[in-house]
C-alpha positions in Angstrom: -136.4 169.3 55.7 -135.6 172.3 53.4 -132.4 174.1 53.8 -132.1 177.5 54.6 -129.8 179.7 55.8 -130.6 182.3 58.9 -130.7 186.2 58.3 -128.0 186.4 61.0 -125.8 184.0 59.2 -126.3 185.4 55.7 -125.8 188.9 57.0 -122.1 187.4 58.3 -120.8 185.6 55.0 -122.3 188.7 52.9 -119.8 191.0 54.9 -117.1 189.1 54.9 -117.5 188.4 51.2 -117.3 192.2 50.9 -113.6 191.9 52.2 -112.6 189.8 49.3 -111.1 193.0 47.0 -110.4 193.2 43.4 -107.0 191.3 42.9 -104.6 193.6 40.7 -101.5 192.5 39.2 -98.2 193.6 41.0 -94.7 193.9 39.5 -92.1 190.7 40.4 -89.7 191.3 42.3 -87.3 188.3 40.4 -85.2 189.3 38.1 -85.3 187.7 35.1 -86.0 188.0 31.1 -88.7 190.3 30.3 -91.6 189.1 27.6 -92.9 190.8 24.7 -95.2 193.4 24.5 -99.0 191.9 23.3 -99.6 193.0 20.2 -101.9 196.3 19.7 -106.1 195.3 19.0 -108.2 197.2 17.0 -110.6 196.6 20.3 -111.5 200.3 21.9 -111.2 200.7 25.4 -114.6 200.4 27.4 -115.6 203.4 29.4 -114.5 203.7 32.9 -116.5 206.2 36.1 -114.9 206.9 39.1 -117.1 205.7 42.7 -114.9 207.0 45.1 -117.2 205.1 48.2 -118.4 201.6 48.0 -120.9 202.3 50.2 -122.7 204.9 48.2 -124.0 205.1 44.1 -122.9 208.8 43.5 -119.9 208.3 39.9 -118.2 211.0 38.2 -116.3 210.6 35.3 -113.2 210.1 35.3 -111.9 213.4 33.5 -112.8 216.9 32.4 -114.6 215.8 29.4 -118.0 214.8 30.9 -119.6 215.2 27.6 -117.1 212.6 25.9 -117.5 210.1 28.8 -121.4 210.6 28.6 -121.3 209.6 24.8 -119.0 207.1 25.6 -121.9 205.4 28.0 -124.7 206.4 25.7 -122.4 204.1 22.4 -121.6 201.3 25.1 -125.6 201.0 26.0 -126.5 201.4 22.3 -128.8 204.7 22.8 -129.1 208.4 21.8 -130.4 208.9 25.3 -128.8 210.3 27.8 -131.6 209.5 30.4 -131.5 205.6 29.1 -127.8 205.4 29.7 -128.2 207.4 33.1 -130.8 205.1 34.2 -129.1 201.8 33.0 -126.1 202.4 34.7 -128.4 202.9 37.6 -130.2 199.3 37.3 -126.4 197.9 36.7 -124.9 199.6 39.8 -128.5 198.5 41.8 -127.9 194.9 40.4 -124.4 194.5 41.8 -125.4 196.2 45.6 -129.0 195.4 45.7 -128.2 195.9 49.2 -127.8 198.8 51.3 -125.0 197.5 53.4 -123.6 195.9 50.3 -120.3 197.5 49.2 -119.2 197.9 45.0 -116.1 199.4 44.5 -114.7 201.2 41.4 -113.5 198.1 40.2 -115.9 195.6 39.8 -118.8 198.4 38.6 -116.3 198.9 35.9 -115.4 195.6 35.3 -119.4 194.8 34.9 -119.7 198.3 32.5 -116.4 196.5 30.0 -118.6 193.5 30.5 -121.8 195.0 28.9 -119.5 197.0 26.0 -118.1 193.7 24.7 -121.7 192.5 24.1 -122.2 195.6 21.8 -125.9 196.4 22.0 -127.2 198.1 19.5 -130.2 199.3 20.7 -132.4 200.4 24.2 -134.0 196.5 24.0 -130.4 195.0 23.6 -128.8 197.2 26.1 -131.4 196.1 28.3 -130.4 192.5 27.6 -126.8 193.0 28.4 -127.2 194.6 31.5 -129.7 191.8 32.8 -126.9 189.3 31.7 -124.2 191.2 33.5 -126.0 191.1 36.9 -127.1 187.4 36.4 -123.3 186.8 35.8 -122.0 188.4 38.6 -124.5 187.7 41.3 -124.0 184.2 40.0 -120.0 184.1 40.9 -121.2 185.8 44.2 -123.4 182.6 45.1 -120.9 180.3 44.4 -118.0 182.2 46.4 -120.9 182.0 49.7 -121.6 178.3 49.0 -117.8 177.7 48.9 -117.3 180.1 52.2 -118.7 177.5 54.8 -118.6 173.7 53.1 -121.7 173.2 55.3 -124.5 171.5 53.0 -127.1 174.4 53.8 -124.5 176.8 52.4 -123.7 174.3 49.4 -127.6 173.7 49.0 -129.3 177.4 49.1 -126.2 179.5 47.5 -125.0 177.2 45.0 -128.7 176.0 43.7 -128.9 180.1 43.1 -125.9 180.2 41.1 -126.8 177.0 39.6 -129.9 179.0 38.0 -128.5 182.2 37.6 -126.1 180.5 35.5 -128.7 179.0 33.8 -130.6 182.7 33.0 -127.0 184.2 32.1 -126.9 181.3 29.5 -130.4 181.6 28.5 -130.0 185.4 27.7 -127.2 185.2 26.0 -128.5 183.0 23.7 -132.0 185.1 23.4 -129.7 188.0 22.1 -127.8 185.9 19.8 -131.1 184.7 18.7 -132.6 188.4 18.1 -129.2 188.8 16.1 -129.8 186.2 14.1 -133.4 187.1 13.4 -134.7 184.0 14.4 -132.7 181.6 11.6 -131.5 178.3 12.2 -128.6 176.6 10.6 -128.8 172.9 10.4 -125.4 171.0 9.3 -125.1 168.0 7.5 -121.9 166.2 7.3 -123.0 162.9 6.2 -125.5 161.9 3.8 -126.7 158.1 2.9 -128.8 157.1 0.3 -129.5 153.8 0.1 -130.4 151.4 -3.3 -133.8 152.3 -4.6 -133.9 156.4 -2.5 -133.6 159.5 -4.3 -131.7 162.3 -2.9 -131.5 166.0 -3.5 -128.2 167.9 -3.1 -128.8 171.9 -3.1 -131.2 174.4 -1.4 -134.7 173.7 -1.0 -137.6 176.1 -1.0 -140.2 174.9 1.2 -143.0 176.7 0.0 -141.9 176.5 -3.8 -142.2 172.6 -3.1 -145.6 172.8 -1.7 -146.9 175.3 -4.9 -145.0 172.4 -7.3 -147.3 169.7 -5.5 -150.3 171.7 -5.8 -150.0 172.2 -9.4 -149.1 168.4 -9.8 -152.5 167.6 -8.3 
């Protein structure tokens, strides 16, 4: 029989997921020696909004300066368009509370929006890339926290077999971006080469199609 799990009982386990919060860090109260500072990156700070409600998608930025924080979104989604970064961060915020009675607070959207400015896209396509990775990633931790919630084996089954392949889409995305990157090139590395009595070898860079135009002329 195929596992499933009953609206009722999703419903439950989806809201009291939602009272897991973000986990900040809090001073010690120990005494005790105090370490260095980190040293200072050359990385920039990813933009931040402020969502006052969970409940609701209405951001404002987080300052005065709403045309610095809208060119701030438009470099971390890799456009000159305002309405392409206004309606990405819509699909992202969408992606993390697909549902109405889901809550997203401040946190985790920005969280996912540092997550999409390390990837650096550097255009619309690759911005749309990111953001599809970002929501794979994050629903995917959200199926494995509901498969762990219950330890009963339709929980284990249904959630974690969707985490199990958004995991797998995260990864394959990832690796369609690096790909675009890369234009398509492969590297191949040899470490060890052996060329037995009677072979012939050849150490250097080989044109394919100069070797082809060399055997044509042979013959």
């Amino acid at each position: 029989m195929k596992s499933r799990i009953r609206g009722r009982e999703a419903a439950r386990a989806a809201s009291a997921m939602a009272e897991r919060l973000p986990v900040p860090l809090q001073a010690t109260d120990l005494a005790g020696p105090f370490q260095p500072m980190p040293e200072v990156t050359q990385r920039k700070k990813p933009p931040r909004v402020r969502k006052p409600s969970e409940r609701h998608d209405v951001i404002y930025a987080p300052t005065a300066d709403l045309d610095v924080h809208q060119a701030m979104l438009r470099t971390t989604f890799g456009t000159l368009s305002e309405e392409f970064a206004a309606t990405m961060m819509g699909k992202l915020i969408s992606g993390l509370r697909p549902n109405p009675y889901d809550l997203l607070g401040e946190t985790t959207l920005n969280a996912a929006l540092a997550t999409v400015a390390s990837l650096r896209p550097e255009s619309e396509i690759e911005a749309l890339m990111c953001v599809q990775t970002v929501i794979a990633g994050f629903s995917a931790l959200r199926m494995l926290e509901l498969s762990q919630r219950h330890l009963g084996e339709e929980n284990i089954a249904v959630y974690g077999g969707y985490a199990n392949k958004l995991i797998k889409l995260q990864n394959d995305l990832l690796q369609t971006l690096d790909r675009r990157r890369r234009g398509n090139s492969q590297s191949i590395v040899v470490k060890h080469v052996h060329i037995h009595p009677g072979a012939q070898g050849v150490i250097g860079i080989v044109n394919h199609e100069e070797g082809q135009k060399r055997g044509g002329d042979q013959n």
